[in-house]
PyMOL commands that place a pseudoatom at each C-alpha (Angstrom):
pseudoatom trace, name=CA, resn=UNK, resi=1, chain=A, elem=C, hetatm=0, pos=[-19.259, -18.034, 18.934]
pseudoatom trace, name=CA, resn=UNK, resi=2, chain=A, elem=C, hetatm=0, pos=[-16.052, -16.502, 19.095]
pseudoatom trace, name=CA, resn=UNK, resi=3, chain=A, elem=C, hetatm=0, pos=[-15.786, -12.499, 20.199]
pseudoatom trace, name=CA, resn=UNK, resi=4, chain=A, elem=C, hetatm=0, pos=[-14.291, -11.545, 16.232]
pseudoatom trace, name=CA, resn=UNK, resi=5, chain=A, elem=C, hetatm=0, pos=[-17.266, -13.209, 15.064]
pseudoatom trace, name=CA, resn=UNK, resi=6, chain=A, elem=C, hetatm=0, pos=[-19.956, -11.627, 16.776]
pseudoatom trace, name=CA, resn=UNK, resi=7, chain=A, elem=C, hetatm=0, pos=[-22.749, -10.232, 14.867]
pseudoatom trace, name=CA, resn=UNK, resi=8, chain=A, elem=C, hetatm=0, pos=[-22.932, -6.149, 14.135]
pseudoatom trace, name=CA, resn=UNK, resi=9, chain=A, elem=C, hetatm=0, pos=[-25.260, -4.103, 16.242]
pseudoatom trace, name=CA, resn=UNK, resi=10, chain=A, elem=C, hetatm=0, pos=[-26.890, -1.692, 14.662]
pseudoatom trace, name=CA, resn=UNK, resi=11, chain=A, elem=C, hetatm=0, pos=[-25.423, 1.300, 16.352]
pseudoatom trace, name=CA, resn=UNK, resi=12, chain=A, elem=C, hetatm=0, pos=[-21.951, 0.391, 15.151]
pseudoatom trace, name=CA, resn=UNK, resi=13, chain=A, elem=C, hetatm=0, pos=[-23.023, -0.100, 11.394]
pseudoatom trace, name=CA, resn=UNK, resi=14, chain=A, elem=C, hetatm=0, pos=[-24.558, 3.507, 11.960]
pseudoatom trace, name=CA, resn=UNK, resi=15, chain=A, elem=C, hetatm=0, pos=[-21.349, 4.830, 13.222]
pseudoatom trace, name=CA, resn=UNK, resi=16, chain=A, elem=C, hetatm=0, pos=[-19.361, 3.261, 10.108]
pseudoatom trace, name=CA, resn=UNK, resi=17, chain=A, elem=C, hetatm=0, pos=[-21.646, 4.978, 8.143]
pseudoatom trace, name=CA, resn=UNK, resi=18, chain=A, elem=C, hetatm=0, pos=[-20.348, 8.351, 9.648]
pseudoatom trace, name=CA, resn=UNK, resi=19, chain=A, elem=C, hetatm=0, pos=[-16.833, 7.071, 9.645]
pseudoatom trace, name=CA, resn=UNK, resi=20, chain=A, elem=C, hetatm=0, pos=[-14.122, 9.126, 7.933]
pseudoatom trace, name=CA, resn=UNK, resi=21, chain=A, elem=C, hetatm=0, pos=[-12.978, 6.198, 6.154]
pseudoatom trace, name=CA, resn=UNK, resi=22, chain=A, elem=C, hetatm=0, pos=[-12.809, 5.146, 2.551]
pseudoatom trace, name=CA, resn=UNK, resi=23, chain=A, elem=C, hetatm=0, pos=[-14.970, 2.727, 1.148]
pseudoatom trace, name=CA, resn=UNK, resi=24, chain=A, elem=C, hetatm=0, pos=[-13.225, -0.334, 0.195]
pseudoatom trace, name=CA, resn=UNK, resi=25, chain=A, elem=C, hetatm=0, pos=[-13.965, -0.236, -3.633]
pseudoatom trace, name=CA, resn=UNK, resi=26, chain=A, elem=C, hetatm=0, pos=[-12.333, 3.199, -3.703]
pseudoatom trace, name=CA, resn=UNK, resi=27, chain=A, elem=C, hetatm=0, pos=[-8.219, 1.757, -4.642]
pseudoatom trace, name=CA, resn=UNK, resi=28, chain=A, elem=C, hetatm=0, pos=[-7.491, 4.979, -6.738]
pseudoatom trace, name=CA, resn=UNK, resi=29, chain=A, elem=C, hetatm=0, pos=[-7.930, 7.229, -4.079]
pseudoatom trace, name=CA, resn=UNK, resi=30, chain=A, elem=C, hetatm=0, pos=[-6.222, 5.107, -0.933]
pseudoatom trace, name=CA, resn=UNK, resi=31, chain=A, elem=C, hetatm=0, pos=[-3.416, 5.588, -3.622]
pseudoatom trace, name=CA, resn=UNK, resi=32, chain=A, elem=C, hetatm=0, pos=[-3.475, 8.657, -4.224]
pseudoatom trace, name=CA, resn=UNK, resi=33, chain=A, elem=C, hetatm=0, pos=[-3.330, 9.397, -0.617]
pseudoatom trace, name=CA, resn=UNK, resi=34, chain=A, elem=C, hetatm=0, pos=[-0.772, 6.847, 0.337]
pseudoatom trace, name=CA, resn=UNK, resi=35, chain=A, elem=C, hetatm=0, pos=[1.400, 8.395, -2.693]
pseudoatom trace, name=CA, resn=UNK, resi=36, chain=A, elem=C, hetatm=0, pos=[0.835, 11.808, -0.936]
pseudoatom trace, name=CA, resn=UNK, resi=37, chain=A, elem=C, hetatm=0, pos=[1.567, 10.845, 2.251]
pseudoatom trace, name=CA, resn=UNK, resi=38, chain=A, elem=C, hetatm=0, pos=[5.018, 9.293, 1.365]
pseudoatom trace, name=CA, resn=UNK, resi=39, chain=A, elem=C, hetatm=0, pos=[6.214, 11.597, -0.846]
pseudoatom trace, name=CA, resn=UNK, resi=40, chain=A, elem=C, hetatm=0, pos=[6.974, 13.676, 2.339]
pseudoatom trace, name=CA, resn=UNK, resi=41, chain=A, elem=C, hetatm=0, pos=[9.911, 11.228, 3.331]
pseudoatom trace, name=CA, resn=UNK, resi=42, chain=A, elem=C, hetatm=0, pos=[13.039, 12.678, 2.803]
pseudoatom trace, name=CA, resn=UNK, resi=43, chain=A, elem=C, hetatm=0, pos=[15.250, 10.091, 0.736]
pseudoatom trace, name=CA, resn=UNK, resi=44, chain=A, elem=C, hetatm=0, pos=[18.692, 9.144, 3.150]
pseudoatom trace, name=CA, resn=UNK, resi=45, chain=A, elem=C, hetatm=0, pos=[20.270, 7.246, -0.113]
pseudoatom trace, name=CA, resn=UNK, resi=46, chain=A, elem=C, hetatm=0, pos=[22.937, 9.090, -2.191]
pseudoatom trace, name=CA, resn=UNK, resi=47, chain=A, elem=C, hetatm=0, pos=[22.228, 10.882, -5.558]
pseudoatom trace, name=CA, resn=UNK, resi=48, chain=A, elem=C, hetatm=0, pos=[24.958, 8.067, -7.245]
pseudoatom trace, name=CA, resn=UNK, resi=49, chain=A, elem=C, hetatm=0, pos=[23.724, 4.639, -8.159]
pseudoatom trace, name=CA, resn=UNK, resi=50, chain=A, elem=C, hetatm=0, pos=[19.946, 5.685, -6.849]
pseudoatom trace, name=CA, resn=UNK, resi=51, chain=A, elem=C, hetatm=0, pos=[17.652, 3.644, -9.565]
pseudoatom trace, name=CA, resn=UNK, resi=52, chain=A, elem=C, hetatm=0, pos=[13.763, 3.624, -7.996]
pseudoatom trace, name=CA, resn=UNK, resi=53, chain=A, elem=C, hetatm=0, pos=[12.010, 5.892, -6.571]
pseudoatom trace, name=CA, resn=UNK, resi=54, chain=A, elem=C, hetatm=0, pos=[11.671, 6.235, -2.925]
pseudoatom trace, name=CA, resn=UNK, resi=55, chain=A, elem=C, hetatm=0, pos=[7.964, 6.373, -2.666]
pseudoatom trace, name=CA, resn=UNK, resi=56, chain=A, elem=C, hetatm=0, pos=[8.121, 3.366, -5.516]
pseudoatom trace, name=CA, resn=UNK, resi=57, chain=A, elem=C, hetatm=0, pos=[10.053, 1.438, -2.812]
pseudoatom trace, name=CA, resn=UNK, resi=58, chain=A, elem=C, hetatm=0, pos=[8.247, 2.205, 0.147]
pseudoatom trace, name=CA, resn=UNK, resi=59, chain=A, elem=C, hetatm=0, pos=[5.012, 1.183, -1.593]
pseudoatom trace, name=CA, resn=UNK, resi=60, chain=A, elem=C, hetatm=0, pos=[5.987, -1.791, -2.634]
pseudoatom trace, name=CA, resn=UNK, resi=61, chain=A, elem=C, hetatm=0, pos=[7.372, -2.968, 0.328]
pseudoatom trace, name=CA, resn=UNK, resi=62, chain=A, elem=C, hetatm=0, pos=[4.507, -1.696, 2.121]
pseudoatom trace, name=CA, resn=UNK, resi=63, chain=A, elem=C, hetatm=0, pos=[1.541, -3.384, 0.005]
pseudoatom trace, name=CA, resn=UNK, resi=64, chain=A, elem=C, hetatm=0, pos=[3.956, -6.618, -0.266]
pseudoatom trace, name=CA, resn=UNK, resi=65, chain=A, elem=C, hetatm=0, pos=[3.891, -6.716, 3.741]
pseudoatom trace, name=CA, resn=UNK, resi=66, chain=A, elem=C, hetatm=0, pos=[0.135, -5.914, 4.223]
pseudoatom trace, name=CA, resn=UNK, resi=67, chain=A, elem=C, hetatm=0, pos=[-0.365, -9.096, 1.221]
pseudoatom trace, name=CA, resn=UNK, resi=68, chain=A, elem=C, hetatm=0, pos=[1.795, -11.519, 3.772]
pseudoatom trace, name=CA, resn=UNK, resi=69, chain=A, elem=C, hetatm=0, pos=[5.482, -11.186, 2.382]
pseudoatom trace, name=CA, resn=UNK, resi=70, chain=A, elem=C, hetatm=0, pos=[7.938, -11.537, 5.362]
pseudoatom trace, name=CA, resn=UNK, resi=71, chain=A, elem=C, hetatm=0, pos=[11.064, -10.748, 3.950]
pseudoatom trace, name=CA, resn=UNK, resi=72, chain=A, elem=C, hetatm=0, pos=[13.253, -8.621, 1.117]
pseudoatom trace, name=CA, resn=UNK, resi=73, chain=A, elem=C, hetatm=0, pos=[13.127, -12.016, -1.158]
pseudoatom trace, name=CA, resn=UNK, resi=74, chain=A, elem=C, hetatm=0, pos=[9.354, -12.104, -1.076]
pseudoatom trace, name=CA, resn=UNK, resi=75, chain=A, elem=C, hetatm=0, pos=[8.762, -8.265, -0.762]
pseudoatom trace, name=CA, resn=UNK, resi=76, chain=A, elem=C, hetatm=0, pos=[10.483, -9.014, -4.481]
pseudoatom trace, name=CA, resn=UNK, resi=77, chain=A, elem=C, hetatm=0, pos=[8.577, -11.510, -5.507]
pseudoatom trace, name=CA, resn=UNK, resi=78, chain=A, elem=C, hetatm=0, pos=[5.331, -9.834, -4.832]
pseudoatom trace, name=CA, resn=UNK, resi=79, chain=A, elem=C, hetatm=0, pos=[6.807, -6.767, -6.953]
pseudoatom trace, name=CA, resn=UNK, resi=80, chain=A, elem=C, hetatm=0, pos=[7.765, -8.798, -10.147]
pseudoatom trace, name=CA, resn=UNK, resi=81, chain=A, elem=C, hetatm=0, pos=[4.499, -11.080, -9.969]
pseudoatom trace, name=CA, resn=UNK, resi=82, chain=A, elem=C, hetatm=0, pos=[2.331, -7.668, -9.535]
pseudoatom trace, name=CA, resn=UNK, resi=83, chain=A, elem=C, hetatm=0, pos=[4.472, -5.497, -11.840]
pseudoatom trace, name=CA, resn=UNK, resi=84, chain=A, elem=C, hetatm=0, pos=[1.672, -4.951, -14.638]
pseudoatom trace, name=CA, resn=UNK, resi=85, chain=A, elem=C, hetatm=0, pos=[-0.484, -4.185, -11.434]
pseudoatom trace, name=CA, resn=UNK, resi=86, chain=A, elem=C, hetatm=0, pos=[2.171, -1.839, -10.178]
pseudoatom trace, name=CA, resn=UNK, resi=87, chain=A, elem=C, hetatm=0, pos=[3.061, 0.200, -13.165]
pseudoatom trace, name=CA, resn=UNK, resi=88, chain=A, elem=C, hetatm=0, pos=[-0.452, 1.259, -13.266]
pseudoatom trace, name=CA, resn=UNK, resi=89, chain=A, elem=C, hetatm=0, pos=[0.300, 3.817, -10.287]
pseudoatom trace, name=CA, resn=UNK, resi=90, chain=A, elem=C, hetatm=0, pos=[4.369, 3.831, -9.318]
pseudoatom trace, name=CA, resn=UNK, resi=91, chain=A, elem=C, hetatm=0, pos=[6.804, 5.127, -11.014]
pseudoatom trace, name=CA, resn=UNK, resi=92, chain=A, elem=C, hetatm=0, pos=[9.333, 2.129, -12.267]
pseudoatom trace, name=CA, resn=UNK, resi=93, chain=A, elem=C, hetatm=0, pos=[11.398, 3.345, -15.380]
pseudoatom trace, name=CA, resn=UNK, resi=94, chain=A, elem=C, hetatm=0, pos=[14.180, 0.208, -14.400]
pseudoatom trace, name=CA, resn=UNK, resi=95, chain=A, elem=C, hetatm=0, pos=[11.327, -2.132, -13.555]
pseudoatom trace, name=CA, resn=UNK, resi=96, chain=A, elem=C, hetatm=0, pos=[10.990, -4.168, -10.004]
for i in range(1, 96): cmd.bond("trace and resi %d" % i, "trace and resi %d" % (i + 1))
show_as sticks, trace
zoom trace
């Protein structure tokens, strides 16, 4: 059997237990957090012509990577076909 496949010992299932991380069902709060977190970058566009939101941006392009998209064409795709999805948590007053 491969080495990714290998089955979990009990001592690391303990320690995951103990881990600092989220569990996987929690989405509202690894948003809230990733939100947070990128609200701290300071925005290097000008004031004129600026539509979207930074953070709006940056999390889009950001979940569109992590969901396989390898480029700007399907970083836009994965906006527009997750929109609904999207305007649950991001602002997006001019849409994708």
């Amino acid at each position: 059997m491969g080495q990714g496949f290998a089955q979990v010992s009990p001592t690391s299932s303990a320690q995951a237990a103990s881990s600092s991380l989220l569990p996987a069902t929690d989405c509202e709060q690894v948003q809230q957090r990733l939100q947070a977190h990128f609200s701290k970058l300071v925005d290097p566009r000008g004031h004129q012509g600026v539509r979207h939101p930074l953070v709006s941006i940056v999390m889009i392009a950001l979940l569109a990577t992590i969901g396989g998209a390898s480029g700007w064409d399907e970083i836009e795709l994965y906006g527009i076909s997750h929109q609904p999805w999207l305007l649950s948590f991001l602002a997006l007053p001019w849409g994708i």
